[in-house]
N, C-alpha and C positions, 0 to 999 in steps of 0.2 A: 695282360701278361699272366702268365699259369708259373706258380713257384711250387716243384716240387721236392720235399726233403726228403736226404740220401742216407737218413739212419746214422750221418754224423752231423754234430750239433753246428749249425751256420754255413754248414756246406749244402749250396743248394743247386736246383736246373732251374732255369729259365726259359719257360717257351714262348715266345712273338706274340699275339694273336693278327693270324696271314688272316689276310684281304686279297683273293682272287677274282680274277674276271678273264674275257677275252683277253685283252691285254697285258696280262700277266699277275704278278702281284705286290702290293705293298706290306709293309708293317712296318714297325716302332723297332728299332734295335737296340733303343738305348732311350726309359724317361726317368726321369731322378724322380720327379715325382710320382708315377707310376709303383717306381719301388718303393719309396718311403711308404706309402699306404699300405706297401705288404709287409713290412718294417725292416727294408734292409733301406738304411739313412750312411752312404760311402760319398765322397767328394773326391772324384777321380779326377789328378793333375797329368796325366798321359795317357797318351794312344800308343799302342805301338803295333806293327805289322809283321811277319814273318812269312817266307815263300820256303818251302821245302818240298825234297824228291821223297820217294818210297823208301821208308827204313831209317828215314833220321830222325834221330831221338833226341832231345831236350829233355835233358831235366837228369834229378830230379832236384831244383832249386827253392832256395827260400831267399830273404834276410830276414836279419835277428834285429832285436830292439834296439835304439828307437825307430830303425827304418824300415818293419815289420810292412806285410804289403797286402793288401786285398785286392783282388782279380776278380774282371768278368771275364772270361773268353771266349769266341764262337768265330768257326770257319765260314767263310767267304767263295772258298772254290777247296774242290774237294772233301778229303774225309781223315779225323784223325782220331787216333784213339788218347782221351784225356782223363791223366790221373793225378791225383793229391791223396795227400801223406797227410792224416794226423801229427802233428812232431809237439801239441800242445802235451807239456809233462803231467797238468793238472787233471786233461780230458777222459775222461772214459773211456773214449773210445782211442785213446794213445797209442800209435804203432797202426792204427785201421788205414786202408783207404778205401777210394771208392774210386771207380771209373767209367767213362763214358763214352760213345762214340756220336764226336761230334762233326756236323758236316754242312754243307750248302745245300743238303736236300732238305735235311731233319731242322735246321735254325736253330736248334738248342744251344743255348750259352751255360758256363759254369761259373758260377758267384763261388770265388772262393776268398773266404778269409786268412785273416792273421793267423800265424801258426800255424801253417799248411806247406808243405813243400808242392814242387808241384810239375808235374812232364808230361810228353806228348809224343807220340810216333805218328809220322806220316802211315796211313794205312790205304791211300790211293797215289794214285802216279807224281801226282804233287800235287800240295795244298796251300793255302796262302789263311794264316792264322791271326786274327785281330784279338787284342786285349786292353782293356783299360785298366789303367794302374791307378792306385790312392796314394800314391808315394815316386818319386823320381830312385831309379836306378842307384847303390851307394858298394862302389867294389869295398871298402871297407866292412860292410856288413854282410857281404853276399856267404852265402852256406850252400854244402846239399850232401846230399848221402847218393850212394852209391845205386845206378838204376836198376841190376840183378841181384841187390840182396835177398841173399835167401830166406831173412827170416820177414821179410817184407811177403814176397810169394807174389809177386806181380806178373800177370800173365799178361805180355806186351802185344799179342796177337799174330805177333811176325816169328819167324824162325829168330833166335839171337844169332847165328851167324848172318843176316842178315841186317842189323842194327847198324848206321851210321853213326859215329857220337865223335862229340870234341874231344882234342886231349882231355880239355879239363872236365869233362864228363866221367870217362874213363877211370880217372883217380878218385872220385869219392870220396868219401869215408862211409862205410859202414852204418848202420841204423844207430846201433850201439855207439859207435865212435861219433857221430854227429856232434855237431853244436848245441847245446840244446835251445828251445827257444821256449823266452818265457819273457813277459811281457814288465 
């Protein structure tokens, strides 16, 4: 596996190392020990799947302490474009994010940790997106901020009149009105 850092502290890519041949190819999509050696040591208690069309957007979500959450994700079929939010108060790089596009071609994953928000737009016809979680789902704790804040400056790739979102996407709060998260 190849970890490369994205200029924010703990947020990283993950690339495979593929094994091809005639028959197509393998790789490792997931070794714990693998990663500890690179020094990310996470103990993921779920899997979860998601299938989506073109223009729907997740996110952008967190929780707050103590059910704070760190994420790998990486698509299966299709292509999506995948962002996280700095929302750490103490981080340097507070308020940054960084984004990726990741797909069934590329196999790139996104290790994201704690104090990170975090969303996705479908950017092909549809996608089906896998993640492993360090933590079970908690609506009591769940947060997010708003996916066009302006002072965020996220360029989603798609037209936003063309954005699918939940209600409860839609309402937000704001970067500034967020919850803040701090451990």
């Amino acid at each position: 596996m190849i970890i490369t850092e994205t200029g924010i502290e703990g947020l990283v890519v993950i690339e495979p190392n593929l094994f091809e041949d005639s028959r197509g190819y393998f790789f490792e999509s997931y070794s714990a020990k693998k990663l500890a050696e690179l020094g990310i040591e996470t103990t993921f208690v779920q899997d979860n799947e998601s299938r989506s069309t073109y223009g729907v957007l997740r996110g952008l979500h967190y929780q707050v302490e103590p059910k704070g959450m760190v994420k790998i994700l990486r698509v299966t079929q299709g292509k999506i474009l995948d962002v996280a939010v700095d929302i750490r108060g103490n981080s340097k790089t507070y308020g940054d994010h960084f984004s990726i596009e990741l797909s069934d071609e590329n196999k790139k994953q996104l290790y994201i940790p704690k104090g990170f928000a975090h969303g996705f737009v479908v950017l092909s016809e549809h996608a089906v997106v896998n993640y492993k979680c360090d933590e079970f789902y908690s609506k009591e704790h769940e947060a997010g901020i708003l996916w066009n804040d302006a002072k965020l400056g996220i360029d989603w790739k798609i037209d936003h009149k063309d954005a699918i979102l939940s209600e409860k996407d839609k309402s937000q709060p704001t970067f500034n009105n967020q919850i803040p998260y701090s451990k």
